[in-house]
C-alpha positions as CSV (number, residue, x, y, z in Angstrom):
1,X,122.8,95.1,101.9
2,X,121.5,92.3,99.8
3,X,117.9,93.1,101.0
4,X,118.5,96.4,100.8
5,X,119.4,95.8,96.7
6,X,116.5,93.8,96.2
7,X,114.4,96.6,97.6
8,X,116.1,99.1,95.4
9,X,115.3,97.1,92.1
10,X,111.7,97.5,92.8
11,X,111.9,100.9,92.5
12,X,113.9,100.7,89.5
13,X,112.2,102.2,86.0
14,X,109.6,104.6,88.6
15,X,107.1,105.7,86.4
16,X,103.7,106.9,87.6
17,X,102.0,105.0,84.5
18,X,104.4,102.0,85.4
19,X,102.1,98.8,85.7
20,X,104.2,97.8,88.9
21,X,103.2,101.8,90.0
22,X,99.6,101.2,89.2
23,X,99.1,97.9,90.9
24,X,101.2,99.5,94.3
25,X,99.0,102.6,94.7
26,X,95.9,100.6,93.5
27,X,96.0,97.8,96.1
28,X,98.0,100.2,98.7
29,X,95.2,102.7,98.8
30,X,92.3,100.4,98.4
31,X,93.9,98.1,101.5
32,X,95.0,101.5,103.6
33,X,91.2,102.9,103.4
34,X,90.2,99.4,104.3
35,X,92.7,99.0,107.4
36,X,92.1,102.8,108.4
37,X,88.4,102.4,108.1
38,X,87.9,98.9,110.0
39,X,90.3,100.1,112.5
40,X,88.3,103.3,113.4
41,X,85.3,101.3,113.2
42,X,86.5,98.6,115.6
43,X,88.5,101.5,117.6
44,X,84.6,102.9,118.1
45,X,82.9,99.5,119.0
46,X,85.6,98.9,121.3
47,X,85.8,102.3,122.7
48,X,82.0,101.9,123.0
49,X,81.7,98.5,124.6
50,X,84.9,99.6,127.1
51,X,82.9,103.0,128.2
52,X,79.3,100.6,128.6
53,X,81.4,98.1,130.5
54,X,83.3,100.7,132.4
55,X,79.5,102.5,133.2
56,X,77.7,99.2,133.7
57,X,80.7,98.2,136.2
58,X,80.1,101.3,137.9
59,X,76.0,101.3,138.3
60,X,76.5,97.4,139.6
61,X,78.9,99.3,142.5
62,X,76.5,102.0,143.3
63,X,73.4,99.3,142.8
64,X,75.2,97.4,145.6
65,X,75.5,100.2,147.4
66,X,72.1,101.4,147.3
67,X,70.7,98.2,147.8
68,X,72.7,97.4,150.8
69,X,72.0,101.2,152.0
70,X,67.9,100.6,151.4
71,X,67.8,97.5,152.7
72,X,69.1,99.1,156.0
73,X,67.4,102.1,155.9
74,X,64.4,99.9,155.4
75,X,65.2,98.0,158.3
76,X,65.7,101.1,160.6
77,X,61.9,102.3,159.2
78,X,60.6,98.7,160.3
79,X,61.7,99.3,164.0
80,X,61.0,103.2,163.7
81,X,57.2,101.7,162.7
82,X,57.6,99.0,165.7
83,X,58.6,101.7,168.6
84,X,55.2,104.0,166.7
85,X,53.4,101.3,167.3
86,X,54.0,100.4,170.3
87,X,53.9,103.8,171.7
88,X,50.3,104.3,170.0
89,X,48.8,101.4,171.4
90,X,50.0,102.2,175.1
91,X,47.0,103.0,177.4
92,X,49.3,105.9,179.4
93,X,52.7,106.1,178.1
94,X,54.5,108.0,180.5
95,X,53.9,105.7,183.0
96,X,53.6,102.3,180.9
97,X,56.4,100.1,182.7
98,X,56.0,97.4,180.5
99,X,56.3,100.1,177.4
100,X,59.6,100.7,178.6
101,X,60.6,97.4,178.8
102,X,59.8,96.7,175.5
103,X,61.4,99.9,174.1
104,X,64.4,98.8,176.0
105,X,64.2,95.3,174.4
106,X,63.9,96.6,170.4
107,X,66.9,99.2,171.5
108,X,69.3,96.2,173.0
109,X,68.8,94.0,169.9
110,X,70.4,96.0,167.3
111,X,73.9,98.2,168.2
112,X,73.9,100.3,166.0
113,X,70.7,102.4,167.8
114,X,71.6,104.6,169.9
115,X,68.4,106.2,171.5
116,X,64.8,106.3,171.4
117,X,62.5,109.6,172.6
118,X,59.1,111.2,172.2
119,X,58.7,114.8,173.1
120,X,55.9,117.0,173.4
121,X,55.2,119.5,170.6
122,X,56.7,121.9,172.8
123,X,59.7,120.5,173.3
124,X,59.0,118.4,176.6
125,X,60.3,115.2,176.9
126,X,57.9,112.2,177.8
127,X,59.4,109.2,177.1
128,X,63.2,108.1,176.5
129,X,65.4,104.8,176.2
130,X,67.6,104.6,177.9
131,X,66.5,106.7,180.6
132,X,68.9,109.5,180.3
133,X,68.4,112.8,181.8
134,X,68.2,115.6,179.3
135,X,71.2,118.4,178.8
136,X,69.8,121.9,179.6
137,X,69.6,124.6,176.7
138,X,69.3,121.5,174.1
139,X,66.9,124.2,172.1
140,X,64.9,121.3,171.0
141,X,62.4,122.9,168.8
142,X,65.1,124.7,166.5
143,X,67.7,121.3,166.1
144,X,66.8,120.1,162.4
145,X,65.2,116.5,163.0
146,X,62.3,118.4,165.4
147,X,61.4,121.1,162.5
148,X,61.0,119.1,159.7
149,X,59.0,116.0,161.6
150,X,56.7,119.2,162.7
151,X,56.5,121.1,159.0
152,X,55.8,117.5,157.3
153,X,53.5,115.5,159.9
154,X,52.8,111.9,159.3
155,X,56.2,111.5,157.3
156,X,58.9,110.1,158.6
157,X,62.3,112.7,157.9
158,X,66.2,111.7,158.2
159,X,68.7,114.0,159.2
160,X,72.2,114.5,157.7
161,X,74.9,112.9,160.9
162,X,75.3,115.3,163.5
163,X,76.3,115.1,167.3
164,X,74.0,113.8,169.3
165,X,73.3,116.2,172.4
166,X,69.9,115.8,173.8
167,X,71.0,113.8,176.8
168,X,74.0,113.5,178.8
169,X,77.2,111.2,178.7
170,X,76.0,111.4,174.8
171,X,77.9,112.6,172.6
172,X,77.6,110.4,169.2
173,X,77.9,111.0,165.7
174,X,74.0,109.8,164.8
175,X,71.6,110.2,162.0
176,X,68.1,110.8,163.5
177,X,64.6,109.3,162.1
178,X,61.8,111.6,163.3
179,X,58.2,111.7,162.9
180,X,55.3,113.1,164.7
181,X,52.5,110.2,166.5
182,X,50.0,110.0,168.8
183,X,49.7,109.3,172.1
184,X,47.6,108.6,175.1
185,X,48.3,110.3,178.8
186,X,46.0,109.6,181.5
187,X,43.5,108.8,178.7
188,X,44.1,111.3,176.4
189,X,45.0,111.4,173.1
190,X,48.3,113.9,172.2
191,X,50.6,114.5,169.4
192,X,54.2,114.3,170.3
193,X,57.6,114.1,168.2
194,X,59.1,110.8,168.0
195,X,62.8,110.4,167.2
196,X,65.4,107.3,167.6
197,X,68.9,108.1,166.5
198,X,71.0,105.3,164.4
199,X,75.1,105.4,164.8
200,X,76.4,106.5,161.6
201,X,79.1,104.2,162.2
202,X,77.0,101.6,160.2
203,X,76.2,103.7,157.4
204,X,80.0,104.9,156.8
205,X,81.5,100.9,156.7
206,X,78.8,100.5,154.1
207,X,79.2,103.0,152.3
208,X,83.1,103.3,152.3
209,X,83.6,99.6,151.7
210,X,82.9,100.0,148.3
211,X,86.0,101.1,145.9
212,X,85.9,102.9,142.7
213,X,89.5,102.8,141.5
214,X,92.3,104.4,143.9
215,X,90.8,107.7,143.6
216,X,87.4,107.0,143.3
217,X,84.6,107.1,146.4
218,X,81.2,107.2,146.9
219,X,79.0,109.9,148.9
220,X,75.4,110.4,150.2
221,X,73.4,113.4,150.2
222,X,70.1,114.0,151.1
223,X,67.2,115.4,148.7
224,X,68.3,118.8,149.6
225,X,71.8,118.6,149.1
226,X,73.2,118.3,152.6
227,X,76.0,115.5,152.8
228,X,75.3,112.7,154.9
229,X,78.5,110.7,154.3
230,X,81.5,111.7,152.4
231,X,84.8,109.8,153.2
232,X,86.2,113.4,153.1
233,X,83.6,115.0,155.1
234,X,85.8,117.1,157.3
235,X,87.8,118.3,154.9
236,X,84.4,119.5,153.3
237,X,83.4,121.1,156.7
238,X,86.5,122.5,156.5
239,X,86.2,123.8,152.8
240,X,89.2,122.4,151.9
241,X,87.2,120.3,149.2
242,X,84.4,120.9,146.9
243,X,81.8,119.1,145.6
244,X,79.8,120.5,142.8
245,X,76.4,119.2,143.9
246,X,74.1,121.4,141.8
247,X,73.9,118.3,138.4
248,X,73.8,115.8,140.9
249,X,70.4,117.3,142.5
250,X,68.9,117.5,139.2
251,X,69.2,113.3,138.8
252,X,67.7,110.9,141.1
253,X,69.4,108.0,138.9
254,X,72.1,108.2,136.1
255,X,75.4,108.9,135.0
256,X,77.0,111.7,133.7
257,X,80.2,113.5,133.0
258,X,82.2,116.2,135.2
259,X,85.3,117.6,135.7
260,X,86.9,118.9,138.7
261,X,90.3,120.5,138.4
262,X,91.1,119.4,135.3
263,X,90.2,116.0,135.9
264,X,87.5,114.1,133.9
265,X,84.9,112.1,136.5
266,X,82.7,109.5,135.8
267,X,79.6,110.4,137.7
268,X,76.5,107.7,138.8
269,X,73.4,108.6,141.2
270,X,70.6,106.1,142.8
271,X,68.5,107.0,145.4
272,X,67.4,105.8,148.2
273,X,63.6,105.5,148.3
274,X,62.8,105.4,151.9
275,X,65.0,108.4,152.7
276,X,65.2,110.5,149.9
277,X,69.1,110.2,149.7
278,X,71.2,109.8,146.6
279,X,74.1,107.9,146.4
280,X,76.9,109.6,144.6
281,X,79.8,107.2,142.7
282,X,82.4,109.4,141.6
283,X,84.7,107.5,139.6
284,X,88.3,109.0,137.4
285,X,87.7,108.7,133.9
286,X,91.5,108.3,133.5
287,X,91.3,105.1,135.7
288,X,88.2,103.5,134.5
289,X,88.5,104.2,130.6
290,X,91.9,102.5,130.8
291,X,91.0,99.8,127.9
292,X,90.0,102.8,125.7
293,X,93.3,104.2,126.5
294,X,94.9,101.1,125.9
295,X,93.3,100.4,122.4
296,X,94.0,103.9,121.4
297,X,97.8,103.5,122.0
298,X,97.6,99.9,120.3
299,X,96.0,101.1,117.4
300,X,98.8,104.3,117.6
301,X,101.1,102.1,116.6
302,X,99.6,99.2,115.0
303,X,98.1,100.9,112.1
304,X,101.8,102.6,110.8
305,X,103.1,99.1,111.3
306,X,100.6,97.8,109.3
307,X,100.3,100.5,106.7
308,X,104.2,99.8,106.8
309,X,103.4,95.9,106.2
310,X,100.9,96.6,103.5
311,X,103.2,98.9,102.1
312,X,106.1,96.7,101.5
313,X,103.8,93.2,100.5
314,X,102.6,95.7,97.9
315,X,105.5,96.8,96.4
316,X,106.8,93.6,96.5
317,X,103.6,91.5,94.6
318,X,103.7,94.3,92.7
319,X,106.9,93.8,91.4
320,X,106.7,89.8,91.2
321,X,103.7,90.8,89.1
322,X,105.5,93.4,86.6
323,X,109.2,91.8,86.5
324,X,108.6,89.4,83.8
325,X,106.8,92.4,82.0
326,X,109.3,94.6,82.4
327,X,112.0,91.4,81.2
328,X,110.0,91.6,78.1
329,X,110.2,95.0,77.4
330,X,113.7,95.2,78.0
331,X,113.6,91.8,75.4
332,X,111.6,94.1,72.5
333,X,114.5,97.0,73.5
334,X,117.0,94.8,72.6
335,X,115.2,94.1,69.2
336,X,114.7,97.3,68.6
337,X,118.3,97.8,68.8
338,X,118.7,95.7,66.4
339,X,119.6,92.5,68.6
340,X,116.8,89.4,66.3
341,X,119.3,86.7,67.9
342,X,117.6,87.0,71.7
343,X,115.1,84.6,72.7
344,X,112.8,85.7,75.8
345,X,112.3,83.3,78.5
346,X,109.5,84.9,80.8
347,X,108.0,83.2,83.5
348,X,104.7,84.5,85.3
349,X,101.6,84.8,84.9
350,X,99.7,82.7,81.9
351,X,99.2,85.5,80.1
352,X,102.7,86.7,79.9
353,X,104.1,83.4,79.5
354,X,101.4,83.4,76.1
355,X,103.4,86.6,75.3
356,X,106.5,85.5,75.5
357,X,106.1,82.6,73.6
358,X,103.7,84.6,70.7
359,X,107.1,87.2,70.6
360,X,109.5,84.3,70.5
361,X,107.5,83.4,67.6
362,X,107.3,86.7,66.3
363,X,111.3,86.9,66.3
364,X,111.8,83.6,64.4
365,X,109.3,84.8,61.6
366,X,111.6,88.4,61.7
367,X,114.6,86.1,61.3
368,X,113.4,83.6,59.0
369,X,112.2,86.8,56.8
370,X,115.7,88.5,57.1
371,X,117.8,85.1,56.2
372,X,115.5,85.3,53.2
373,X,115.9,89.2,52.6
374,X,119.8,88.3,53.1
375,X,120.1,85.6,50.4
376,X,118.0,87.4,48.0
377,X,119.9,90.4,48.3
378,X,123.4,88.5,47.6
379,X,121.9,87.2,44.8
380,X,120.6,90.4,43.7
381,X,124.3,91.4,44.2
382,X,125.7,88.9,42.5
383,X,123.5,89.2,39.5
384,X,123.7,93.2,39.1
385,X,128.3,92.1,39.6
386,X,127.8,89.7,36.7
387,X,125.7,92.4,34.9
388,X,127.7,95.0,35.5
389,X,131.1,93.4,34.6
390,X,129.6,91.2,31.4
391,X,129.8,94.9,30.2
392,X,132.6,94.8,27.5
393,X,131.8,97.2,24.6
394,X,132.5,95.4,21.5
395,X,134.2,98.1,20.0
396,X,137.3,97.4,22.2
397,X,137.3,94.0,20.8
398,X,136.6,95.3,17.4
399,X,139.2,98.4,17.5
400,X,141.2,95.9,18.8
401,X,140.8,93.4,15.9
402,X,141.3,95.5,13.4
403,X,144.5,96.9,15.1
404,X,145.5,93.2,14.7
405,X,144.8,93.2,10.7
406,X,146.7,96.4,10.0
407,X,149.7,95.0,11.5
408,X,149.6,91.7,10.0
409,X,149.3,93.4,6.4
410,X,152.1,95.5,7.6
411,X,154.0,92.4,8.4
412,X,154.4,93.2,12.1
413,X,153.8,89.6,13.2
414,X,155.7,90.0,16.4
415,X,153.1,92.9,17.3
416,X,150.3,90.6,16.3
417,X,151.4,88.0,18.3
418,X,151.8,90.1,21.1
419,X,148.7,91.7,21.1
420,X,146.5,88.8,20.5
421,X,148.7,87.0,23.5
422,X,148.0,90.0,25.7
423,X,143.6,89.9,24.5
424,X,143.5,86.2,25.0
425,X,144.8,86.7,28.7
426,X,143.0,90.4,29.1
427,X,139.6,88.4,28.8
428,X,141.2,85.4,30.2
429,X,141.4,87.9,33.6
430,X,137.9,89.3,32.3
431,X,136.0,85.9,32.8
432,X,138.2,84.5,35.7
433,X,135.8,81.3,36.0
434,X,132.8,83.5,37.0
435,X,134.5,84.3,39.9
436,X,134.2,88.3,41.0
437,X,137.4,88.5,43.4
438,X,140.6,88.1,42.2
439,X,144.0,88.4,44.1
440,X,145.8,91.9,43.0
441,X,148.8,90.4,41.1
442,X,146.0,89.1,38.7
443,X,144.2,92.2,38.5
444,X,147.7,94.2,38.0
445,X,148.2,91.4,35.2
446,X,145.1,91.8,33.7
447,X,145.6,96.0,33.7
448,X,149.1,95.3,32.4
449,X,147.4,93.3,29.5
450,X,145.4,96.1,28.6
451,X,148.6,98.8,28.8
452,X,150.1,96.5,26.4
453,X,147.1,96.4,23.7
454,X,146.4,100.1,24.1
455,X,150.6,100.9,23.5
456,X,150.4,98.9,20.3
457,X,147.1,100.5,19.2
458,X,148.5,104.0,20.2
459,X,151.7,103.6,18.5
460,X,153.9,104.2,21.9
461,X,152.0,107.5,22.4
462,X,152.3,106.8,26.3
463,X,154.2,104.4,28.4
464,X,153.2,103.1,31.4
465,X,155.3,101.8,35.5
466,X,153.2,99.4,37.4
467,X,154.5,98.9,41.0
468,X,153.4,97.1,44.0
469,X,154.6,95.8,47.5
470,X,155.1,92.2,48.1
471,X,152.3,91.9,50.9
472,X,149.4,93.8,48.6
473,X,150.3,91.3,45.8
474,X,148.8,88.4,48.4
475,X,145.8,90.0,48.9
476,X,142.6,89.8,46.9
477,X,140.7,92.4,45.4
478,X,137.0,92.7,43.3
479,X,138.1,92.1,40.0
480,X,137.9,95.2,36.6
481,X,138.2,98.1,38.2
482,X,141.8,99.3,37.3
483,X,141.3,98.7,33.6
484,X,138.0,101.1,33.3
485,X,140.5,103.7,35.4
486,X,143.1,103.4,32.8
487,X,140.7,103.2,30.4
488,X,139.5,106.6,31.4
489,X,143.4,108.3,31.8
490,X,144.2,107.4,28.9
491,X,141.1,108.6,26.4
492,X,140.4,111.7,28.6
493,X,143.7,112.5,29.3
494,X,146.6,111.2,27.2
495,X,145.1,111.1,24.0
496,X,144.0,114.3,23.7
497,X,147.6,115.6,24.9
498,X,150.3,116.7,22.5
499,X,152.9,115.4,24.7
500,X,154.2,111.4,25.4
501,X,152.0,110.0,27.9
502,X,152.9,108.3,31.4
503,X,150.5,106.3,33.3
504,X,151.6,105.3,36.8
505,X,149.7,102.1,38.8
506,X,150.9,101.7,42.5
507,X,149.5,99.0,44.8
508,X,150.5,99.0,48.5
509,X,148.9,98.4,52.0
510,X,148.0,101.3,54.6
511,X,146.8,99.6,57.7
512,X,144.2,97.7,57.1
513,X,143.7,98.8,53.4
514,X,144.6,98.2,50.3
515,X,145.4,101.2,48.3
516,X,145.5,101.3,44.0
517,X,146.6,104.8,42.8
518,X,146.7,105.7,39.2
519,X,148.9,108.9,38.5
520,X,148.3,110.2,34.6
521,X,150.1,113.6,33.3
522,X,147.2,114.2,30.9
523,X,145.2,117.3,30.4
524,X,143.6,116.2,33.7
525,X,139.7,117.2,34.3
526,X,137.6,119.8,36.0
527,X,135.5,119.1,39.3
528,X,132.3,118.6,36.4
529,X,133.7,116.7,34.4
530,X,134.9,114.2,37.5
531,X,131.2,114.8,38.6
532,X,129.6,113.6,35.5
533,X,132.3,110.4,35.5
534,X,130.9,109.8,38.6
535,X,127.1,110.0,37.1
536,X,128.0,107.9,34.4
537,X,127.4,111.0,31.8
538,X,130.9,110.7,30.1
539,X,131.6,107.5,28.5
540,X,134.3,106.1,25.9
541,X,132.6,104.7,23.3
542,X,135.9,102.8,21.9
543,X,136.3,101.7,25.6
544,X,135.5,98.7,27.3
545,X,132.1,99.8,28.6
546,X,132.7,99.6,32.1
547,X,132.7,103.1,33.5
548,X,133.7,105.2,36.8
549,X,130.6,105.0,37.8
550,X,130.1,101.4,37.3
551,X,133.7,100.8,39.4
552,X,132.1,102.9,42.3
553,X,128.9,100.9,42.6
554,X,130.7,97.3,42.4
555,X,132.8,98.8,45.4
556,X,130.1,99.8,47.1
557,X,127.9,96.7,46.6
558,X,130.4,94.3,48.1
559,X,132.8,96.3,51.0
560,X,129.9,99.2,51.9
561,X,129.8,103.0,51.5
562,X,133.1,103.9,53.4
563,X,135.1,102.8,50.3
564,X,135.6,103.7,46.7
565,X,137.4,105.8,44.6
566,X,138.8,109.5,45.1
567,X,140.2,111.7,42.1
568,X,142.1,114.5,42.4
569,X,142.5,116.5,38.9
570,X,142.9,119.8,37.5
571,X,143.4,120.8,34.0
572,X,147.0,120.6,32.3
573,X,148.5,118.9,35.7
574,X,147.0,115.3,34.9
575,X,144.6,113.2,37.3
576,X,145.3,111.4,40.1
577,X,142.9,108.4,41.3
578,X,142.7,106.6,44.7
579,X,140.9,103.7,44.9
580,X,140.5,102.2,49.3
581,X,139.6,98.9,49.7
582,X,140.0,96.5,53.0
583,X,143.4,94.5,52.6
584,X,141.5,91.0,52.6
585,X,143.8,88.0,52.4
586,X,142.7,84.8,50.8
587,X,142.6,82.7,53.9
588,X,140.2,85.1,55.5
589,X,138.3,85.4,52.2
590,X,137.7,81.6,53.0
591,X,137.0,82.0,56.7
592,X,134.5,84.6,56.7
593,X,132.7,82.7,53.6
594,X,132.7,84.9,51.4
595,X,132.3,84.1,47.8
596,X,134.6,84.7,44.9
């Protein structure tokens, strides 16, 4: 299973332009043609040097027997040109005693002759050895060794085996060696037949000593196609067998191909020179062509194994190659995820190792280049929150002021006292130390400071409820932004209303957010007019200066686009505003490092 896994991750990520794809059917198809075309070469050579050695083998075998067979057929001419010339020199043969003797003599020193005899050219016998007498109705002059000795004088003719039956007690299978000569009787000079008769016992233990494979054999016919020796030769008499012998005649030496019943043979011919016979190897192509055979099946076999090899050791250097490759790319996917914290460790070849260390480098710059984004966007931040809360209109402080005046010529110095105590801490709040987040019982202070300035200034024309759970008190808050919300209820809404005024602040938690809602029963606003608050188009000009709009982007800077503030309003019912921020307390202010 584990080999099986491995072999399943190199297939993982198949693409054909994948660089692991490439190399595989690069190197797969370059080494396959390779293997495939060496092989078939070599399977040729080999094919071709097993068919030369199988046909060289073969022409040594038939060269043995031809030489053996011409060397004794020479031997047998030597004596044939012996008895000749002792007959010719004979003063009267016939009667020549010591002729005889010597005939006698040449026939007991070899065993396989049989008979020696010289006959008239009609058919008379003169001489024999041994002295035999003859069989009657012989028919001399028509048996095959007489005719062609007396339709080719001077040349000496062979005869295919056949029974000897000139003379009786006789009754061998012989070849015959006839030729015509001369003669003398009583003086004269006459031409007679000679013809000695060799057993063909000889000539078949030469000839089928040699093997050619378990079906193979060798034959012998003579220059006109009559069989001399087969090993089969009655079944041939018998017709039981065939021999296609019409090729072979055409070739007196050679090799070439045939097929009997079905069967491919080998054929090889020499002939032999004193007696015109050829030699005929017939050897089984199926028997001799066995290591052409045997290298086809090899190579059957061997070259899907080896495609099979190749195959694999391809895919798998392949892979070696392109894994660190592909453990980069999967690196730069994770970057481009947004992941600039991984560092790539690739091992391989130099130039990927260069790569990895060139992207490594690559991803520190990116780093280094967003810590600096990072800090200089805080401070941007920070500078457009200062900005953005440094504006206090002056003609708050001035309306204020002057509220002050009129009451102290009016001789309301407890109302002077309270309102300067309430401005002192309302910009007390305001500054904070610099510090932008507050907790939200000092923002509800600083909003109650404000209530209490603007109820003086408005002469009780609204009052006001400010209520909040004990946990939302603990937690801490970005600092102005329920004062430019009251700020806004009561100079679009309660002033402008005939009736008392109510202005209601609730803080409370909801999960994991704070909540600030501001309920107002003033003429409340259309969905413009809460549009152009939100654009920054509609601004109190005796207010503090710090709008709707600019309490939405201070939320937005520092906690993100999912919170802010929500109004619901519609004229004559009086506004409603939600304002969501997360419930932060002051130890994980401090954990998470966040400023104040």
């Amino acid at each position: 299973m584990k080999l099986w896994r491995s072999f399943t991750r190199l297939f993982q990520g198949f693409h054909v332009r994948n660089i692991q794809v490439l190399i595989s059917l690069s190197s797969i198809t370059v080494t396959v043609l390779a293997v495939v075309l060496v092989t078939t070469l070599l399977y040729n050579r080999f094919s071709k040097v097993a068919e030369e050695n199988v046909y060289l083998s073969l022409e040594q075998i038939i060269e043995q027997v031809h030489s053996n067979l011409e060397l004794y057929v020479s031997g047998m001419q030597d004596i044939f040109d012996l008895v000749e010339q002792k007959i010719s020199v004979s003063p009267n043969l016939p009667t020549n005693d010591q002729l005889g003797e010597q005939l006698q003599t040449v026939l007991s020193t070899r065993e396989d002759l049989v008979s020696m005899a010289l006959f008239t050219e009609d058919g008379k016998l003169v001489r024999n050895v041994p002295t035999l007498p003859m069989r009657q109705n012989t028919r001399l002059q028509e048996q095959l060794w007489f005719e062609s000795a007396v339709q080719n004088p001077g040349k000496l003719q062979f005869t295919p085996p056949h029974i000897q039956n000139l003379f009786k007690w006789q009754y061998r299978w012989v070849v015959s060696m006839s030729k015509t000569v001369d003669y003398r009787d009583q003086g004269q000079m006459k031409q007679g037949v000679l013809v000695i008769d060799i057993n063909f016992r000889t000539i078949d233990e030469l000839s089928g000593r040699i093997s050619l494979g378990k079906k193979g054999y060798v034959y012998i016919i003579d220059a006109v196609g009559n069989i001399v020796y087969h090993p089969q030769q009655q079944l041939i008499y018998a017709g039981l067998k065939y021999e296609n012998l019409e090729p072979v005649l055409n070739y007196s030496y050679g090799r070439y191909y045939d097929e009997l019943e079905g069967e491919p043979r080998i054929i090889t011919i020499q002939t032999v020179k004193p007696a015109g016979w050829k030699i005929v190897g017939v050897a089984y192509a199926d028997e001799f062509l066995t290591t052409k055979r045997e290298v086809g099946d090899f190579l059957s076999w061997f070259l899907p194994l080896a495609i099979a090899i190749i195959l694999f050791i391809s895919i798998y250097v392949s892979a070696r190659i392109s894994q660190p490759i592909r453990k980069l790319e999967r690196s730069v996917q994770m970057v481009e995820r947004g992941d600039f914290g991984t560092n790539v460790y690739v091992s391989g070849a130099y130039e990927v190792e260069q790569l990895s260390k060139r992207f490594n480098l690559m991803l520190r710059r990116i780093r280094e280049l967003m810590d600096q984004i990072i800090q200089e966007q805080e401070a941007k931040r920070k500078s457009e929150l200062d900005v953005l809360q440094s504006q206090i209109n002056p003609h708050f402080l001035y309306n204020t002021l002057n509220s002050v005046t009129r009451l102290a010529e009016l001789g309301r110095n407890e109302e002077v006292v309270t309102t300067i105590t309430s401005l002192s801490r309302f910009f007390r709040i305001s500054l904070s130390q610099g510090k932008h987040i507050i907790s939200v019982q000092d923002e509800l202070e600083h909003v109650r400071h404000y209530l209490i300035i603007q109820t003086i200034r408005f002469k009780n024309k609204f009052r006001y409820e400010i209520r909040a759970d004990e946990a939302a008190l603990k937690c801490s808050t970005l600092k102005l932004i329920l004062q430019p919300l009251v700020e806004n209820a009561i100079h679009h809404g309660i002033e402008k209303s005939a009736e008392q005024g109510f202005i209601d602040i609730e803080a409370r938690l909801e999960g994991e957010n704070l909540i600030f809602r501001i309920r107002d029963n003033g003429i409340g606003m259309s969905p413009d007019t809460v549009e152009k608050l939100f654009s920054g188009n509609i601004r109190s000009e005796s207010g503090s200066g710090v709008g709707v709009r600019n309490v939405q982007e201070r939320i937005t800077l520092y906690y993100g686009p999912g919170y802010g503030l929500h109004f619901e309003s519609e004229p004559e019912e009086g506004t409603t505003v939600t304002i969501t921020i997360p419930a932060v307390q002051p130890e994980s202010l401090e954990q998470g490092g966040m400023q104040s």
